[in-house]
C-alpha positions as CSV (number, residue, x, y, z in Angstrom):
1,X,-46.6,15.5,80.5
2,X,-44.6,12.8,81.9
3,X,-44.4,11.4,85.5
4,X,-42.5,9.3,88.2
5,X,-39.4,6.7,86.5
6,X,-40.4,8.4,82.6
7,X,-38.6,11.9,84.0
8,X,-35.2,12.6,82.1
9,X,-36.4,9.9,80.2
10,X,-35.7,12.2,76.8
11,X,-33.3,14.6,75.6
12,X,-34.5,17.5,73.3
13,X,-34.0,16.2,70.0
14,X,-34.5,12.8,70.5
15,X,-37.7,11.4,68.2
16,X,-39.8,8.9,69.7
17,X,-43.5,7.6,69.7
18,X,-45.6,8.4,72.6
19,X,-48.6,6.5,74.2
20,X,-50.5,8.0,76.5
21,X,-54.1,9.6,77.6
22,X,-55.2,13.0,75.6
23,X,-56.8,15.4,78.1
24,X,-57.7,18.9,78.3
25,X,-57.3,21.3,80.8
26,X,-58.2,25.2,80.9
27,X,-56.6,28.1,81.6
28,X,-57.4,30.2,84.0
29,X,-56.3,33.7,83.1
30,X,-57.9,33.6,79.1
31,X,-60.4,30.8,79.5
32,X,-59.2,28.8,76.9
33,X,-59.0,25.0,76.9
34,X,-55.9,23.4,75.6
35,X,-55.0,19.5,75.2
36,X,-52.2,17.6,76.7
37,X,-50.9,14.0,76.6
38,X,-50.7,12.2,80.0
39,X,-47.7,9.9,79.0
40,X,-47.2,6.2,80.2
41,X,-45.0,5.0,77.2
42,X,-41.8,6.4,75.2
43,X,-40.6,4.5,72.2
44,X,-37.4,5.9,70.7
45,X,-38.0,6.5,66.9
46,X,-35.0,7.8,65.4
47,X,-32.8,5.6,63.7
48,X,-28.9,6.1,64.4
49,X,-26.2,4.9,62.4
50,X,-26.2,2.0,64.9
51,X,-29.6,1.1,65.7
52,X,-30.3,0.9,61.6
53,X,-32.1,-2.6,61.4
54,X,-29.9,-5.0,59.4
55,X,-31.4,-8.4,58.4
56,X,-29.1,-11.7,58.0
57,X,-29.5,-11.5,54.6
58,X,-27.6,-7.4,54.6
59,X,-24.9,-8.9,57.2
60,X,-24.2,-11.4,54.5
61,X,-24.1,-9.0,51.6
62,X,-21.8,-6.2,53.5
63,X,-19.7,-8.8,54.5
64,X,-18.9,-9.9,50.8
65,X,-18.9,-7.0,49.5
66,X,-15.5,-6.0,52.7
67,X,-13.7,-8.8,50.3
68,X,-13.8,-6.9,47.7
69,X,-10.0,-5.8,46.8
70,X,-11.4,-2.5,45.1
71,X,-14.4,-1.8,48.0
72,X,-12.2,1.3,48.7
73,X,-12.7,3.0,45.3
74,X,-16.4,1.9,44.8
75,X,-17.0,3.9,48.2
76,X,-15.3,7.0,47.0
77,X,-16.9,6.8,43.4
78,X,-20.2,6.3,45.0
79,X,-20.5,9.4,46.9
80,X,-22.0,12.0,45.3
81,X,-22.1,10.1,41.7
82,X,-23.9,13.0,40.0
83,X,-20.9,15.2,40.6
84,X,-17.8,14.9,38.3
85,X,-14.4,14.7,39.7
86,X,-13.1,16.0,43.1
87,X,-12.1,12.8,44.1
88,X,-10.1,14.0,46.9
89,X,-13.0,15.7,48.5
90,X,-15.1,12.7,47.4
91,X,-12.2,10.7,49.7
92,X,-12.4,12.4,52.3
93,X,-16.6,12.6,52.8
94,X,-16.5,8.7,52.5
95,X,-13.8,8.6,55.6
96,X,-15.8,11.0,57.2
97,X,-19.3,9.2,56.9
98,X,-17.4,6.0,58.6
99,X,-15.4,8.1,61.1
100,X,-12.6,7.4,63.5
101,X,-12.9,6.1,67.2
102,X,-14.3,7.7,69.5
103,X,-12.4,6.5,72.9
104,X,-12.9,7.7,76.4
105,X,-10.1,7.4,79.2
106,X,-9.9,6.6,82.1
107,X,-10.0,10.0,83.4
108,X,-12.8,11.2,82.1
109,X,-11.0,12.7,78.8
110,X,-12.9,11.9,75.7
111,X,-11.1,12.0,72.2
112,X,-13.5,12.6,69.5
113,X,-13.8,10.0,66.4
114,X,-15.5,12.3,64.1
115,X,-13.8,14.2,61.1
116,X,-14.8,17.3,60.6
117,X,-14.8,19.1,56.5
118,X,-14.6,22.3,55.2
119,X,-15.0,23.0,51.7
120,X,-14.3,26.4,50.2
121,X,-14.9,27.2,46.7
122,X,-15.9,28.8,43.7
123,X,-19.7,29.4,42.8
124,X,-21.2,27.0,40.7
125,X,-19.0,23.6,41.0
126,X,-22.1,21.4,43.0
127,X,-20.8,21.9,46.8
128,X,-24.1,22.2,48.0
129,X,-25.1,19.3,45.8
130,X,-22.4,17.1,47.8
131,X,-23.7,18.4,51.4
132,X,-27.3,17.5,50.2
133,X,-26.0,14.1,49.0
134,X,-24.1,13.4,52.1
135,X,-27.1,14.8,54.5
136,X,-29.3,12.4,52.1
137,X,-27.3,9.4,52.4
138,X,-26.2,9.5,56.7
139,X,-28.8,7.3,58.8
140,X,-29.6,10.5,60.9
141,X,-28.6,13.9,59.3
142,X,-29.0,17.4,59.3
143,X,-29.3,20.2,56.4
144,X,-28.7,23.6,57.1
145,X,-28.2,27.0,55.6
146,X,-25.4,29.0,57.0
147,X,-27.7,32.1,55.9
148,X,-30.9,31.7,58.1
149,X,-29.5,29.8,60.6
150,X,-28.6,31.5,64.3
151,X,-26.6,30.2,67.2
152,X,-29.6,29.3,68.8
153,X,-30.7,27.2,65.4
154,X,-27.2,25.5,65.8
155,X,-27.1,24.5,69.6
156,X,-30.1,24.9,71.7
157,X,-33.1,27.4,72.3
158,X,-35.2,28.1,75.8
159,X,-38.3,28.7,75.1
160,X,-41.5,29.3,77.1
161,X,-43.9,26.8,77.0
162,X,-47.7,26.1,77.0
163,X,-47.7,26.2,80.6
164,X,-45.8,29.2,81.1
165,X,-42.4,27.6,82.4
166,X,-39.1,27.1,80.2
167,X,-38.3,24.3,78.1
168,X,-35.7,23.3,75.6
169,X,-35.8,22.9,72.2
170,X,-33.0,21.4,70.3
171,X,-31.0,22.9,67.5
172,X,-29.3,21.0,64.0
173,X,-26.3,20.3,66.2
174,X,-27.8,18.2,68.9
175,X,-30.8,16.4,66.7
176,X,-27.0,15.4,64.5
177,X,-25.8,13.8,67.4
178,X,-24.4,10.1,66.2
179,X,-25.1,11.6,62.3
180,X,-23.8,13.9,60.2
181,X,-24.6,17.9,60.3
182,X,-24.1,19.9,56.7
183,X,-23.5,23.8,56.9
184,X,-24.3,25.3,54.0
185,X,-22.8,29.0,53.5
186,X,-20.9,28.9,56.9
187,X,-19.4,32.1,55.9
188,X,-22.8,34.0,55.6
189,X,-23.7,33.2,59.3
190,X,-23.5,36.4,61.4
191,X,-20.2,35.9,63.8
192,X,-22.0,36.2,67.1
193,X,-24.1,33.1,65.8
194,X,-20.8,31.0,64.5
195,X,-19.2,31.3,68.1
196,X,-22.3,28.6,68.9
197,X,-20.1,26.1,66.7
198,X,-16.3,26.3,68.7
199,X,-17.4,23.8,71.7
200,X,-19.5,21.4,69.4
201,X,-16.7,20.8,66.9
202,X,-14.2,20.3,69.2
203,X,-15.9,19.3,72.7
204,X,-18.7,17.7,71.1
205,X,-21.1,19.2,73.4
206,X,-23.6,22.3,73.6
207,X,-23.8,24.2,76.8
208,X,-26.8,26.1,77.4
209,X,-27.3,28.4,80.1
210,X,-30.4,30.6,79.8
211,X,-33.7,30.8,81.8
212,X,-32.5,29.3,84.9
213,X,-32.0,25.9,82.9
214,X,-28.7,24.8,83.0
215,X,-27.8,22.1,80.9
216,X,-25.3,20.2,78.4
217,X,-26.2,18.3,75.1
218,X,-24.6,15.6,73.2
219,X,-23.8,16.5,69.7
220,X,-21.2,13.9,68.8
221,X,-21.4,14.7,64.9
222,X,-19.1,15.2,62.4
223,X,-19.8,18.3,60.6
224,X,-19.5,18.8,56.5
225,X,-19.0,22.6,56.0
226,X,-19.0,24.9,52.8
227,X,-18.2,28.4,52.3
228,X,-17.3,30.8,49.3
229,X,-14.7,32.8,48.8
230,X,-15.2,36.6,50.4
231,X,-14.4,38.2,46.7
232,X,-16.1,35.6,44.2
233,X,-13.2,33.7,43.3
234,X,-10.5,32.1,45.2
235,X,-6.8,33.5,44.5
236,X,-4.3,31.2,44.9
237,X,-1.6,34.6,45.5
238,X,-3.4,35.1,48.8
239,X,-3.6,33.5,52.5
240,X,-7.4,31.2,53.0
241,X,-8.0,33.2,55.9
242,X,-7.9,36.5,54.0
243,X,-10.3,35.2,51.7
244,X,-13.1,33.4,54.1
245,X,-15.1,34.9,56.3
246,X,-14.4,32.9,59.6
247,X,-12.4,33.3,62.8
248,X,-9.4,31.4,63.0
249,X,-10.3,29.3,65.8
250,X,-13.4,27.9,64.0
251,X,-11.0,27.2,60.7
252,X,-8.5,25.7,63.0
253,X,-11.0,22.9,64.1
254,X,-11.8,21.5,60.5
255,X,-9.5,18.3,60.1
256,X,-9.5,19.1,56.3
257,X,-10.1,22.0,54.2
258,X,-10.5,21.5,50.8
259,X,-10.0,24.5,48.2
260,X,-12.3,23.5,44.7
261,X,-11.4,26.3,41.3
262,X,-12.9,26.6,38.8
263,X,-10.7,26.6,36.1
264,X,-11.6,26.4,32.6
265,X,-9.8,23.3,30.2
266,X,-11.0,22.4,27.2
267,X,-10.5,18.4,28.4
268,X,-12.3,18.8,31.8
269,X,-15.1,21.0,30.3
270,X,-15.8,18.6,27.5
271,X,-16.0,15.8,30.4
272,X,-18.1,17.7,33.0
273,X,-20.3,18.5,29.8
274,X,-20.7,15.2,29.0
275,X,-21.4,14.3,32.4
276,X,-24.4,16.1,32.7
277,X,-26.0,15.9,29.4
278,X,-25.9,12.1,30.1
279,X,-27.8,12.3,33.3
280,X,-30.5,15.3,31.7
281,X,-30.7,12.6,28.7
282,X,-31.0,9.1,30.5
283,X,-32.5,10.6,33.8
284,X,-30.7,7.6,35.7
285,X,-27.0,7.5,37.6
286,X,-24.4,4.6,37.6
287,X,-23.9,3.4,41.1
288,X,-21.3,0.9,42.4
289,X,-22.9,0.6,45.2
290,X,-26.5,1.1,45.3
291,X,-27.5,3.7,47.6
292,X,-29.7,1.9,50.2
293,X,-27.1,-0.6,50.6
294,X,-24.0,1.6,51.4
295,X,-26.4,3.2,54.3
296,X,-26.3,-0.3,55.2
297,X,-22.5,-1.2,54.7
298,X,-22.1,2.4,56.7
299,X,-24.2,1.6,59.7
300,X,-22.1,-1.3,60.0
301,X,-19.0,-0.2,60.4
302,X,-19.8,1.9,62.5
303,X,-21.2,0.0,64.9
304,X,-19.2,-3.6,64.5
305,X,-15.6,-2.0,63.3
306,X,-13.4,-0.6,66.4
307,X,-9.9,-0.6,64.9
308,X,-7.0,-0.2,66.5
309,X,-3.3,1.1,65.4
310,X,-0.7,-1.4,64.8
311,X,2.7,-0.7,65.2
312,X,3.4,-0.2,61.5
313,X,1.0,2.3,61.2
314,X,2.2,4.1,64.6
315,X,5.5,4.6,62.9
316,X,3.9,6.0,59.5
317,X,2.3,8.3,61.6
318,X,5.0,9.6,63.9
319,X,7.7,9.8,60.9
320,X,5.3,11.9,59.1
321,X,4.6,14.2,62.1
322,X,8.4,14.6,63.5
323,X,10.1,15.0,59.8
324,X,7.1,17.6,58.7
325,X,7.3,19.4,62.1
326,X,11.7,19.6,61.3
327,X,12.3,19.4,57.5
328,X,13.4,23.3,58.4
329,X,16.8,23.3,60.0
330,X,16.4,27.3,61.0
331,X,15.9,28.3,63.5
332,X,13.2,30.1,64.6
333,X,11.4,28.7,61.1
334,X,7.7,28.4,60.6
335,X,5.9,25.4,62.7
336,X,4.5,23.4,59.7
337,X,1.8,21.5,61.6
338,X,0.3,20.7,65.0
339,X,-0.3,18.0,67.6
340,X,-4.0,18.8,65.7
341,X,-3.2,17.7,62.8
342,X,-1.5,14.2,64.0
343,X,-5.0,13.6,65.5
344,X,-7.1,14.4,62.6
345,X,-4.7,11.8,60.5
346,X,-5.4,9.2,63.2
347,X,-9.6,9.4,62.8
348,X,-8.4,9.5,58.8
349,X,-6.3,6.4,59.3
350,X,-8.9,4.4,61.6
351,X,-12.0,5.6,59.2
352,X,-9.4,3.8,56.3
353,X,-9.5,0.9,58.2
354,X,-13.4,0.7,59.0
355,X,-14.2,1.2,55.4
356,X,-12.6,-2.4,54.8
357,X,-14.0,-3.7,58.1
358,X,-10.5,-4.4,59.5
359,X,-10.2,-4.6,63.3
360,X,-6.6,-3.0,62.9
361,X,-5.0,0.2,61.1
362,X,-2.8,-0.7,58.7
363,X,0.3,0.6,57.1
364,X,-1.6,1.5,53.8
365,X,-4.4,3.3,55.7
366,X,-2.0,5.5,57.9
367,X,-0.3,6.2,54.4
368,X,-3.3,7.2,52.8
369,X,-4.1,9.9,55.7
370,X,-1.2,11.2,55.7
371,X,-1.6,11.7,51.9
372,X,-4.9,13.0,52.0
373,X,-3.8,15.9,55.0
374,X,-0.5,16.3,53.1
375,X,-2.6,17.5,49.8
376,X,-4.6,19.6,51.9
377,X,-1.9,21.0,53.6
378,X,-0.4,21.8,50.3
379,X,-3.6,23.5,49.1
380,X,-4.5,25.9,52.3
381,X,-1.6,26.0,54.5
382,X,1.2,27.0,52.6
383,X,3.2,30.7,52.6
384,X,2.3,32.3,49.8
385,X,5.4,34.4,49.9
386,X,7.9,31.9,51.4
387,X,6.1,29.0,49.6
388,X,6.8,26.9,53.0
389,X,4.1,25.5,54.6
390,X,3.1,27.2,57.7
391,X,0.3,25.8,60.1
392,X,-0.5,29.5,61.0
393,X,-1.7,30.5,57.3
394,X,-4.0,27.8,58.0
395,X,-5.5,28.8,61.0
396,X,-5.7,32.3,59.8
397,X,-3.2,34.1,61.8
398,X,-0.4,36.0,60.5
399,X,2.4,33.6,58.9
400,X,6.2,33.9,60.0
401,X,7.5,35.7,57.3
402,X,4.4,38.6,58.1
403,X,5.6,38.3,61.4
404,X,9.5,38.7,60.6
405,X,8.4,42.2,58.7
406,X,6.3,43.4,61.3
407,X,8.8,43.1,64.1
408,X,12.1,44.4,61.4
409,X,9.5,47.4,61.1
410,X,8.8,48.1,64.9
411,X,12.6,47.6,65.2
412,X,12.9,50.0,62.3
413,X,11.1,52.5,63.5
414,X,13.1,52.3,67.2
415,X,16.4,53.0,65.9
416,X,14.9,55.7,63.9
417,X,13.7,57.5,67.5
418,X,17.1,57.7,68.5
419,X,18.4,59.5,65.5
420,X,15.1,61.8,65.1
421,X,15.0,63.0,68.3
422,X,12.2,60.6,69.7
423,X,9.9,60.1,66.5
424,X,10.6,57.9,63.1
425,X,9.5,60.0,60.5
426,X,7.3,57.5,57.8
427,X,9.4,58.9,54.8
428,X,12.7,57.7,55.8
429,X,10.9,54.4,57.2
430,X,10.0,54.0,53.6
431,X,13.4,54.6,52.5
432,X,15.1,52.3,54.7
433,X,13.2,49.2,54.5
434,X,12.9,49.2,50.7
435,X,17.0,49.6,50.8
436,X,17.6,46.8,53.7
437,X,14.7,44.5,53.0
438,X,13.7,45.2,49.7
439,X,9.8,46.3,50.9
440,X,7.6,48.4,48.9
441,X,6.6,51.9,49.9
442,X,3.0,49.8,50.0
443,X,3.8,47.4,52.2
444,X,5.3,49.4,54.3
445,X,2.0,51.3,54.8
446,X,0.0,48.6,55.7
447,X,2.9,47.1,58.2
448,X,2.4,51.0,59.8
449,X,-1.1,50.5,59.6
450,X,-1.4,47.2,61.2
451,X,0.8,47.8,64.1
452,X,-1.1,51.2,64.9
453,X,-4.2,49.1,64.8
454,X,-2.8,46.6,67.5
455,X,-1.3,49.4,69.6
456,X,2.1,48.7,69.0
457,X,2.8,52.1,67.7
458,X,1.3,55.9,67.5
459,X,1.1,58.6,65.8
460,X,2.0,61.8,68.1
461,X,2.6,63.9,64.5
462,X,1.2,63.9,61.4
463,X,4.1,61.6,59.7
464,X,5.9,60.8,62.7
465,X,5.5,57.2,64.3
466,X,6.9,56.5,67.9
467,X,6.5,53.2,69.7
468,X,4.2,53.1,72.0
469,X,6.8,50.9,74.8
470,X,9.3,53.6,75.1
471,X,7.1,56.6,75.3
């Protein structure tokens, strides 16, 4: 129980040792006497990335090792060293544990700093290995499983209390605030759960409202995701959001999504083979940088390193954005990428930079986003039937050229109600969009079957479609 100046003191989540006077009371309806703590002291506990206690001595050592011309590569090849390969994705969790800059305006408007990962892939290749790695090696992180984890597990619960009134307890999203927070499985989550994550990935907060307690959380953390693919394996012949089981709005708020095969070559085998026999047979793993002391080097960053873009970076970043967004000279083309993804390259860029302990972001580190969300782009985000890339195949709506045969179908199927006396009759739909657009009887179909389902069209006759506008 705490009193007087120590109310508000704490936020659920927050760890902290507690001095006080252990008393008991009882109750009067069972009879039963229960204990309580009259508080007078609270001592935070928890360490955060920047209240990680750093001696002269590791100042010294993590500012040598900055000078380093190859500290960039050591990071990388020290995350997740038991895992062979994916160096991309091995890249991209090292930016990600330094993060971007988180910067507040002056009205009010914050702009995250955190990068947020998604990792999709085939069963088998270690991605839960790299999220227990990552939650392992972050001052303050979180482990969860996707499978038993509800909204409530995510944000925030109310729950009734000793006393009989409503309190708070926190969920992995707000005890990851200033940390990291690893979602196993994020596809296995039941949807009405996942809908918890939307305003802590992108607002950085958790709203609760629920027993008459009205209240809003911190969870400013970056959050390492992994989810298979819906059928097994992923098919590169097919759009990601097809093959994942998540809403587009939550896919639309990872800053990269990595796509990991597994494809079998004799080379790679014999390597990842080698690998791991190695580590059964020694028992031990090659660092570059020991552990203890890159929680260290990470802690520091984060809370000495506040760079800022130069003007040689700025223009990296705005040529890649305005030629990306207009290498299509059609009109009415696919939009490539957002305004989303020029910020997600800027925490990229700005992490690049703290990883070296520069107080500015360089041309080389705006390069290197833009590499990095160009090859992810590449991966997830491209057409598979246009082969352009097309932000809305990332986001997991329908892309342009879906779109384009939907509406030549509708349009179809309008001058066909002219002709047949009010209703398009699905066999000579068939007929005339294989011989004007080259569409398969199939496709057709599930166009028809598509636009029924978003009550575009109907069905007033077996075999006869009309639109559902001009009835």
């Amino acid at each position: 129980i705490l009193e007087d100046d120590l109310v508000d003191k704490l936020n659920p989540g927050d760890k902290v040792r507690i001095t006080g006077t252990l008393k008991t009371f009882r109750e009067e309806r069972s009879g039963k006497f229960k204990n309580y703590i009259y508080v007078n002291h609270i001592e935070p506990l928890e360490q955060e990335f920047e209240e990680l206690q750093l001696s002269e001595e590791d100042e010294e050592k993590i500012i040598e090792l900055s000078k380093d011309p190859y500290i960039y590569e050591k990071i990388i090849k020290s995350t997740a060293p038991s895992i062979k390969g994916y160096r991309k994705v091995k890249e991209a969790i090292a930016l990600q544990l330094f993060g971007g800059a988180a910067k507040q305006l002056e009205d009010e408007t914050k702009l995250r700093g955190d990068i947020h990962i998604l990792i999709v892939g085939d069963p088998g290749i270690g991605k839960s290995q790299i999220l227990k790695y990552v939650s392992k090696l972050a001052p303050r992180s979180i482990y969860t499983s996707g499978k038993g984890t509800t909204g409530a597990g995510l944000t925030a619960a109310a729950v009734r209390d000793e006393l009989g009134g409503w309190s708070l307890e926190a969920g992995a999203l707000v005890l990851g605030d200033q940390g990291n927070v690893c979602v196993d499985e994020l596809d296995k989550m039941r949807s009405e759960d996942r809908s918890a994550l939307h305003e802590a990935l992108e607002q950085q907060t958790v709203s609760i409202a629920k027993a008459g307690i009205m209240a809003t959380l911190n969870s400013r953390c970056s959050v390492l995701a992994a989810a298979n693919p819906k059928f097994g394996r992923f098919d590169r012949y097919k759009v990601l959001a097809e093959q994942i089981d998540l809403p587009a709005p939550i896919i639309s708020r990872f800053d990269l999504i990595f796509v990991i095969e597994d494809k079998p070559t004799r080379e790679g085998d014999s390597e990842l083979a080698d690998h791991i026999l190695k580590i059964h047979k020694e028992n031990t793993i090659q660092y570059e940088i020991e552990p203890e002391l890159l929680r260290k080097y990470i802690a520091y960053a984060r809370k000495t390193v506040n760079p800022r873009l130069t003007d040689e970076a700025i223009t990296v970043l705005k040529e890649f954005y305005v030629s990306t967004r207009n290498n299509n000279p059609e009109e009415q083309s696919a939009v490539p990428i957002t305004a989303r993804q020029l910020e997600a390259i800027i925490r990229l860029a700005e992490a690049s930079a703290k990883i070296k302990l520069k107080d500015t972001v360089d041309r080389e580190d705006a390069q290197k986003a833009v590499d990095l969300q160009l090859s992810c782009l590449k991966e997830v985000g491209v057409d598979p039937e246009t082969g352009e890339m097309d932000i809305e195949v990332l986001e997991g709506r329908p892309a342009k050229s879906e779109r384009d045969k939907l509406q030549r179908v509708t349009e179809e199927i309008g001058n066909l109600e002219e002709e047949y006396a009010g209703s398009a009759p699905i066999d000579v739909l068939i007929t005339n969009m294989n011989e004007k657009f080259g569409l398969s009887e199939e496709k057709v179909r599930s166009i028809v079957r598509n636009l029924k389902q978003k009550g575009v069209i109907y069905e007033p006759t077996t075999g006869y479609y009309k639109r559902l506008s001009s009835s």
